[in-house]
Backbone bond lengths (Angstrom), bond angles and torsions (degrees), N, CA, C in turn:
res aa  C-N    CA-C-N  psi(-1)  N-CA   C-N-CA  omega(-1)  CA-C   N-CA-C  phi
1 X - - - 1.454 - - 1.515 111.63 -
2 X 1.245 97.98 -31.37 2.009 93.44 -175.40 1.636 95.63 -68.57
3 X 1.173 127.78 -67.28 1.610 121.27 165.97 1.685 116.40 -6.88
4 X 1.011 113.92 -41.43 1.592 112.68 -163.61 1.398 100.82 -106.44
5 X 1.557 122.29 -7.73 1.171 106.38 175.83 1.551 109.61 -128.89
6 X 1.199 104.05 46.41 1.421 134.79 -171.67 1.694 98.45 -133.45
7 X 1.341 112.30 -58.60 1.577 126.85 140.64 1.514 115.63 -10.89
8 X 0.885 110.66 -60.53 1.729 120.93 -141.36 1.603 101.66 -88.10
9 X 1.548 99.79 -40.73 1.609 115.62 158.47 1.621 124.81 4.69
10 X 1.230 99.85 -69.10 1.310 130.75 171.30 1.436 158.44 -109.63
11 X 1.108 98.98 29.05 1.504 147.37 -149.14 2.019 110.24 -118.32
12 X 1.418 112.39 114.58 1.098 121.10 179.03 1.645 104.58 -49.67
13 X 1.546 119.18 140.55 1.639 108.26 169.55 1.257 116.42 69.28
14 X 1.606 108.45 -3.39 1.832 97.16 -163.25 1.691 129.45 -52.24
15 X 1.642 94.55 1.05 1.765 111.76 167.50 1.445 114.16 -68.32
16 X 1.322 110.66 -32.37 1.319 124.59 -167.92 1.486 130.20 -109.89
17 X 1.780 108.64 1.96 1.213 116.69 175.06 1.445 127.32 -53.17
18 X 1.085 125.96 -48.28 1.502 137.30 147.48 1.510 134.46 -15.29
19 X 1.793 94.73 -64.20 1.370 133.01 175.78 1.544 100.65 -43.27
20 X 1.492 101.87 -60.44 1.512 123.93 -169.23 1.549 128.86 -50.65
21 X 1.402 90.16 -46.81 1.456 127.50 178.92 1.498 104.74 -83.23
22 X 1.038 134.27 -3.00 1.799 133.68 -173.51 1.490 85.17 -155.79
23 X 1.622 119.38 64.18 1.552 138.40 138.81 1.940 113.65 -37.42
24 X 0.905 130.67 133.67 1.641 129.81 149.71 2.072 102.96 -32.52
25 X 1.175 91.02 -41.10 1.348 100.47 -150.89 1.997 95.78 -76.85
26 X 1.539 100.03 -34.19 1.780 77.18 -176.47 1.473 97.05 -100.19
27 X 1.697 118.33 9.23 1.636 98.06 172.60 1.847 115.33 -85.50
28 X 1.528 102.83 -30.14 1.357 106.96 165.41 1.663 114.87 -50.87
29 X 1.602 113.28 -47.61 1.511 99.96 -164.79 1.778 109.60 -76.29
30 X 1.210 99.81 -25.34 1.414 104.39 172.48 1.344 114.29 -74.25
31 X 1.192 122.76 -5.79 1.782 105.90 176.67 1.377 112.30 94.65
32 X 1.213 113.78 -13.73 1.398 93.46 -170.30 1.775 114.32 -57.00
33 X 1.533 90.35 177.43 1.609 98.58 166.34 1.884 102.36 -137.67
34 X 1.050 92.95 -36.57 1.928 107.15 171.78 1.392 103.52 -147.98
35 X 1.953 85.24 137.85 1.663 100.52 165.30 1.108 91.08 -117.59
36 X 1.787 115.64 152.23 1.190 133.21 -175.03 2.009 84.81 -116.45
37 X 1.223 99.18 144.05 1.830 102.03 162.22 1.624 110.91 -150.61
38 X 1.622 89.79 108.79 1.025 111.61 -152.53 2.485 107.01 -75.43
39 X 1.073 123.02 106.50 1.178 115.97 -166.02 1.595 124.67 -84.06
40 X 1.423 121.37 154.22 1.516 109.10 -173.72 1.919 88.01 -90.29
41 X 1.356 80.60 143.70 1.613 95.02 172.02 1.673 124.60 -71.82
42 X 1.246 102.06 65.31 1.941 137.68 160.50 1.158 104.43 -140.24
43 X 1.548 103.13 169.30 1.035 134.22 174.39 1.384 124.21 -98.41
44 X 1.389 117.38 13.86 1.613 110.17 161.55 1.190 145.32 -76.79
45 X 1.765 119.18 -167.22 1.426 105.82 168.88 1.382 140.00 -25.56
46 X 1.323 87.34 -48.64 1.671 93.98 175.94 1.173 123.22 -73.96
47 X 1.513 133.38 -17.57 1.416 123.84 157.53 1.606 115.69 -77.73
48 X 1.398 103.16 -43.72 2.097 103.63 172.25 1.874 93.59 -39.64
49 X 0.929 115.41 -42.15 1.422 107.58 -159.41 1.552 121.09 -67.93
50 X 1.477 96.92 -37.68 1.618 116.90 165.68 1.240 114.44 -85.95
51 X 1.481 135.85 -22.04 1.587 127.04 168.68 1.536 85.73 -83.21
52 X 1.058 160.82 -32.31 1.627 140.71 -165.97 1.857 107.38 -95.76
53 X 1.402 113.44 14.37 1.548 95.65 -160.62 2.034 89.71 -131.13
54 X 1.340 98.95 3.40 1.475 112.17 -172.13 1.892 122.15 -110.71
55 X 1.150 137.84 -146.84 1.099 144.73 162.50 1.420 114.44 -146.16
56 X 1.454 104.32 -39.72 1.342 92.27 -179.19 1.636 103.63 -149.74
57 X 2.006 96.69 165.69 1.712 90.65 -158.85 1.163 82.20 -115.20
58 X 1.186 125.70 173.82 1.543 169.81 -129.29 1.548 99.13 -164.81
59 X 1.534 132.19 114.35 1.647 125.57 173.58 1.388 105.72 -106.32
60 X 1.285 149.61 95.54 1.517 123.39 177.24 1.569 104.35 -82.27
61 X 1.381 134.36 141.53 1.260 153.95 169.60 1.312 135.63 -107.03
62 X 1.343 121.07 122.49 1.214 116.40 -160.88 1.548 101.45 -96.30
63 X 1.330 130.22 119.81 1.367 134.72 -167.12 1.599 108.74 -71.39
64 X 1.745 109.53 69.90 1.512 129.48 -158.77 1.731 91.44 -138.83
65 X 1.646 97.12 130.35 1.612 92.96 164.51 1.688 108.55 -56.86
66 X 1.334 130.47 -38.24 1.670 117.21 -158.78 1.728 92.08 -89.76
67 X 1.088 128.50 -19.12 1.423 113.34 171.05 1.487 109.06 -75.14
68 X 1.176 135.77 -1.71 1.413 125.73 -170.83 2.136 83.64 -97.18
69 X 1.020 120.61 -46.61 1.586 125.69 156.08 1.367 115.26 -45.99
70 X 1.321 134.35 -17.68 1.458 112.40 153.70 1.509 123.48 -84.21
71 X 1.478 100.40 -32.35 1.385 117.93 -177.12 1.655 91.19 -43.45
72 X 1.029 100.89 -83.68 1.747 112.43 -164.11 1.518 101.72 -26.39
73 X 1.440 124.38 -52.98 1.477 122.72 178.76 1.605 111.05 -54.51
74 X 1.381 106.53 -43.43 1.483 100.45 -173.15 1.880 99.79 -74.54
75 X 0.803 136.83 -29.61 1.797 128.51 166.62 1.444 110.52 -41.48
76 X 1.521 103.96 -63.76 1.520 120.05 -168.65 1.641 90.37 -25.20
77 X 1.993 104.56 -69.06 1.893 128.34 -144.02 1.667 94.14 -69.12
78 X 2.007 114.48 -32.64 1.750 89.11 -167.46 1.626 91.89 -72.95
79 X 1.571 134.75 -42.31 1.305 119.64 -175.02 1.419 126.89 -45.96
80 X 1.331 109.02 -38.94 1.699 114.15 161.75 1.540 109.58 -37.40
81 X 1.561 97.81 -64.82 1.660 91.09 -164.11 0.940 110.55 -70.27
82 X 1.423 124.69 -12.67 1.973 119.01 -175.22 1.498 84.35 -64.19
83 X 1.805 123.75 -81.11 0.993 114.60 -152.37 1.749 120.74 -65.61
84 X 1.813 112.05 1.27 1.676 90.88 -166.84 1.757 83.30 -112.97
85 X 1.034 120.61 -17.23 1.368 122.77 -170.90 1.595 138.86 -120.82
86 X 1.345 115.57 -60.94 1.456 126.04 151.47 1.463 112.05 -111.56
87 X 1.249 108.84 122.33 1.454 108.18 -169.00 1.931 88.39 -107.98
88 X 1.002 136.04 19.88 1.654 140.81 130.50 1.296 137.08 -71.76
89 X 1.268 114.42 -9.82 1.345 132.94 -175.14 1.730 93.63 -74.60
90 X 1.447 100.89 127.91 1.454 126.80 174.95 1.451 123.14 -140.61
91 X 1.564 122.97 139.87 1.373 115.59 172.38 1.865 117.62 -75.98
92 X 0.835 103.86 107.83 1.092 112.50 -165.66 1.845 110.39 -79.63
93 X 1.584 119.82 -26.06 1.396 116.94 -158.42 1.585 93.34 -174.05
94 X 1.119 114.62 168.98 2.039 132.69 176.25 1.309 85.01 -156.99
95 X 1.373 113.30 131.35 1.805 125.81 156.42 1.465 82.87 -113.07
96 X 1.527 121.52 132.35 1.173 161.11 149.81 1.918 96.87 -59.61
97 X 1.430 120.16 108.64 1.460 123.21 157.95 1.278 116.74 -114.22
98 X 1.214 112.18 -141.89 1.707 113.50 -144.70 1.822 124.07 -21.65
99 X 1.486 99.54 58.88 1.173 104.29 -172.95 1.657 118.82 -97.32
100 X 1.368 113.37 133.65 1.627 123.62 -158.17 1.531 84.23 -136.03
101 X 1.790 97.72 104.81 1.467 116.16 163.70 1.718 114.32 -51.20
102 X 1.131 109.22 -24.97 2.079 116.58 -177.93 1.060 87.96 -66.92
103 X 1.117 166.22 -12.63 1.202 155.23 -150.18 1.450 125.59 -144.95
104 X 1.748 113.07 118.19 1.455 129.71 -169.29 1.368 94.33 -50.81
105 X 1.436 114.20 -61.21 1.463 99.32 -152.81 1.677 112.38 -63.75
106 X 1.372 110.77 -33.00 1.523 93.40 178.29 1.000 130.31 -54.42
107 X 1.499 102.68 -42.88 1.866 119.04 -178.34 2.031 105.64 -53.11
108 X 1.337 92.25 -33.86 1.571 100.92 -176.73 1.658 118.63 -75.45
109 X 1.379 96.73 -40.15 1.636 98.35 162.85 1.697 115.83 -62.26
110 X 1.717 115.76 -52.83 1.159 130.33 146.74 1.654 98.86 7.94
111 X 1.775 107.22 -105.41 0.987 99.47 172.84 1.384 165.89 -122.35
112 X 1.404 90.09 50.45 1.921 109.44 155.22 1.803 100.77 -65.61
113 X 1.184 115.27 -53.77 1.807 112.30 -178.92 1.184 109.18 -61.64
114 X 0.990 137.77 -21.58 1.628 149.05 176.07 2.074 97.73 -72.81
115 X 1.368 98.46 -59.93 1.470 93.97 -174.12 1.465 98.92 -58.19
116 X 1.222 129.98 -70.98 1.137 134.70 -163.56 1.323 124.13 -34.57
117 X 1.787 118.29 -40.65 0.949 127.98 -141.53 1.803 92.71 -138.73
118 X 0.911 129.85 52.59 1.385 122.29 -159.79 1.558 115.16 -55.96
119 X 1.477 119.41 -48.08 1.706 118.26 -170.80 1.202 83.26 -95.69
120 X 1.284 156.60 -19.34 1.654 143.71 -157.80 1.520 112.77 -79.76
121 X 1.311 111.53 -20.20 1.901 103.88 -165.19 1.366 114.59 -92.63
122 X 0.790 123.31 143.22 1.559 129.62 -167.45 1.232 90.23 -85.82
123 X 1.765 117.94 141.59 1.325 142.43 170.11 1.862 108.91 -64.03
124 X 1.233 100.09 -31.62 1.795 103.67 175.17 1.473 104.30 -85.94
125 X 1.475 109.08 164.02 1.242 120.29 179.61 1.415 121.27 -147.69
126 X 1.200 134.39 129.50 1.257 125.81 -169.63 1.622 119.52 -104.07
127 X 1.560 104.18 109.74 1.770 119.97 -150.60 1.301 87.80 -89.06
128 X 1.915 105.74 160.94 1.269 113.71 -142.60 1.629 86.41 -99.72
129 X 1.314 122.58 170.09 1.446 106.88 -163.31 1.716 84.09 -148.37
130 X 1.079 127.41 159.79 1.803 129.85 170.43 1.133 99.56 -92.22
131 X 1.780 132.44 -12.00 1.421 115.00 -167.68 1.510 120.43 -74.66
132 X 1.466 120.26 -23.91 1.427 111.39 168.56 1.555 141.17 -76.54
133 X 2.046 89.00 -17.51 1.551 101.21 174.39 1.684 90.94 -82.98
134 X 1.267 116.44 -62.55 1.798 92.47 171.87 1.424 122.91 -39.37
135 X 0.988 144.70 -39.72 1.145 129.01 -168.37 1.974 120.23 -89.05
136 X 1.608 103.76 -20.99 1.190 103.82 167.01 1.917 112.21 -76.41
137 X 1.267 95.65 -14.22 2.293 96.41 -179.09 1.813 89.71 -75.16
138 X 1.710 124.80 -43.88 1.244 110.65 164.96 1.413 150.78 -70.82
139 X 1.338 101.24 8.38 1.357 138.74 -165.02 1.628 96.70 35.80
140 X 1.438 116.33 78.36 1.297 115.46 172.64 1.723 121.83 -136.50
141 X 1.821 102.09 17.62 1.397 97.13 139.04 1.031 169.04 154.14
142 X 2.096 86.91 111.64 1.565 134.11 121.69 1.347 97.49 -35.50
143 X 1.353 145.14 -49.27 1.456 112.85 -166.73 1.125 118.61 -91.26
144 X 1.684 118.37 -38.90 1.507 112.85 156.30 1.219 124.32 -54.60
145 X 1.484 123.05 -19.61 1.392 114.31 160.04 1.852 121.03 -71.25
146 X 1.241 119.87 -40.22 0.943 112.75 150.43 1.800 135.52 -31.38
147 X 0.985 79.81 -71.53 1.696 88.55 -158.89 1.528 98.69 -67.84
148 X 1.377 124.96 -20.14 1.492 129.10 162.50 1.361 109.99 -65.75
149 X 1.321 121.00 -27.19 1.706 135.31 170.05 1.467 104.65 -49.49
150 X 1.666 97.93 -57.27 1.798 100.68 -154.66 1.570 98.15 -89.03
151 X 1.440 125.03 -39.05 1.462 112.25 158.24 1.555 114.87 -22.56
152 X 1.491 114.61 -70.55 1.772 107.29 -168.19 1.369 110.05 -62.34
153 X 1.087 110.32 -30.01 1.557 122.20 -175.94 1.554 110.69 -53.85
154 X 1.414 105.26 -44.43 1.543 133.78 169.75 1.608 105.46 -67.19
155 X 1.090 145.95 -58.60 1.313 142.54 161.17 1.417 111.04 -50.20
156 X 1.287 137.58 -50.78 1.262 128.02 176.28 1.415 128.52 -62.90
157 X 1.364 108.47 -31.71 1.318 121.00 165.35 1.742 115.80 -119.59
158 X 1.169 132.18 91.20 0.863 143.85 -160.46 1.691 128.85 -107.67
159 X 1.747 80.98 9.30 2.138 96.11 164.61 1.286 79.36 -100.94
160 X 1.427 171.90 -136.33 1.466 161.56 -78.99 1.435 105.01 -29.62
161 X 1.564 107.46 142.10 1.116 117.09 -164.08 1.714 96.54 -91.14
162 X 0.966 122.53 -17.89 1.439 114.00 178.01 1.688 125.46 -80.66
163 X 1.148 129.46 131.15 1.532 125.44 -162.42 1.425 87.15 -128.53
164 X 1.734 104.32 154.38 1.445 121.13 -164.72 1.421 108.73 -64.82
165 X 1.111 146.82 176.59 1.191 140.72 155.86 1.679 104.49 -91.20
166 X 1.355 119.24 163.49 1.613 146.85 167.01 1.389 96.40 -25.42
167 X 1.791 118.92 -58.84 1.054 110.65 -151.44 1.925 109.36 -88.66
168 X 1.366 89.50 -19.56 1.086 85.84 178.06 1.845 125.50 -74.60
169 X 1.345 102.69 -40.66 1.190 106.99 146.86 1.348 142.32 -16.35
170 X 1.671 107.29 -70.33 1.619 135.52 148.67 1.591 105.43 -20.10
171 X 1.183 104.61 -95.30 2.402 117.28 170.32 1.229 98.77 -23.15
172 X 1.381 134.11 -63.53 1.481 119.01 -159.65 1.400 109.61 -72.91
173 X 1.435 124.36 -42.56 1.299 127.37 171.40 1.869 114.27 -50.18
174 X 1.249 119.77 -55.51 1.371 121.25 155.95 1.665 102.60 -22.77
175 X 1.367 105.24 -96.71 1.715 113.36 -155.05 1.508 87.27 -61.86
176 X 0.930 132.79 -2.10 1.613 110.05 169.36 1.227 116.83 -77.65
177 X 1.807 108.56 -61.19 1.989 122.06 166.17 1.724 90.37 -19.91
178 X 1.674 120.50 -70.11 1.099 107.70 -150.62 1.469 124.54 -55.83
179 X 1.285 114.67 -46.25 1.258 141.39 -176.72 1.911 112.39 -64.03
180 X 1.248 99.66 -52.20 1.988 109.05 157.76 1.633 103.89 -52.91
181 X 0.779 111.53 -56.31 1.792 99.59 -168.61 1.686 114.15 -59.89
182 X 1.741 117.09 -22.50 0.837 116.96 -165.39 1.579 114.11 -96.32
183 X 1.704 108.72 -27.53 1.032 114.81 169.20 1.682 118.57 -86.51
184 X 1.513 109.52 -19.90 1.977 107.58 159.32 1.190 94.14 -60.37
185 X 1.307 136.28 -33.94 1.456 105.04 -161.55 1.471 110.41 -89.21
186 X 1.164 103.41 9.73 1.996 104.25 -166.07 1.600 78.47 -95.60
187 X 1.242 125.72 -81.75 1.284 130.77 -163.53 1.434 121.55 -52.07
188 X 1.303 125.57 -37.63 1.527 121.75 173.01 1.917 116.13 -73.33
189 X 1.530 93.30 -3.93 1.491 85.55 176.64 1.961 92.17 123.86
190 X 1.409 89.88 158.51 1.597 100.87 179.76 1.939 100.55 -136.55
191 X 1.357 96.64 149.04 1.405 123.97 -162.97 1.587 115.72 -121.36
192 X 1.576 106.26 129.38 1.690 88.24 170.34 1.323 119.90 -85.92
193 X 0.961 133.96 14.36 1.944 145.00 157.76 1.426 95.74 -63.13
194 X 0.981 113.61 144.39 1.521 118.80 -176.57 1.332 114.36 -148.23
């Protein structure tokens, strides 16, 4: 990603590359109904490009005093772009993550984002789990990223003679639960209970 936004540098429109590329016109022929664009946690080109090529944001939050300190930075940059760039750009939702009810401070971050944000916070929450810091000390995942690779790969092309295995199956269903709970909660409505 730094490549492309090292790229972009110099590049006619490079506010609008995104924009360009996610036309009305090729989201209709493609079917969509929602694009999600998922951002690296900075503030560069490559996010101007995805806050200017969208309508509405998605905040996930890590139930951390210094993440409630990025938040605030990231407000400052989407208000920029409302007013220098998409003046449609809206917060649309906050999913609250690595959140551990044992713990004051989360509940306390909990709810400062709750005050702040009263209709915006999603009623779900995504609890903090040891399995990904375990699994990145096993460097294992590169393999759930993998095999989540060849899964879509497997859905997209779906004459290949190779079919996922059990377990792989298993991983996608995981990051799916996670990802379903977060988007039922966007669409059935959002809650300040958190």
């Amino acid at each position: 990603l730094a490549a492309v936004e090292i790229e972009l540098v110099s590049k006619v429109r490079r506010e609008y590359r995104l924009r360009d590329a996610l036309s009305p016109e090729f989201i209709k022929e493609a079917g969509f109904d929602y694009v999600f664009v998922d951002c690296p946690p900075s503030l560069g080109l490559l996010t101007t490009n995805a806050l200017n090529a969208v309508e509405e944001v998605l905040i996930p939050i890590q139930c951390e005093y210094y993440a409630l300190e990025g938040v605030n930075q990231l407000l400052k940059y989407i208000t920029m772009v409302q007013h220098q760039l998409n003046p449609q750009l809206h917060i649309s939702a906050i999913l609250l993550t690595m959140f551990d009810a044992r713990t004051l401070h989360a509940r306390e971050v909990v709810a400062r984002v709750v005050e702040a944000f009263p209709d915006a916070v999603f009623h779900t929450t995504i609890n903090r789990t040891v399995k990904f810091p375990d699994a990145s000390v096993a460097a294992e995942i590169h393999t759930v990223g993998m095999r989540l690779s060849t899964m879509l790969t497997k859905a997209m092309h779906p004459d290949s003679a190779t079919e996922p295995s059990d377990e792989d199956i298993a991983i996608a269903r995981v990051i799916g639960d996670v990802w379903l709970s977060a988007l039922l909660a966007w669409v059935t409505g959002r809650s300040t209970a958190a």
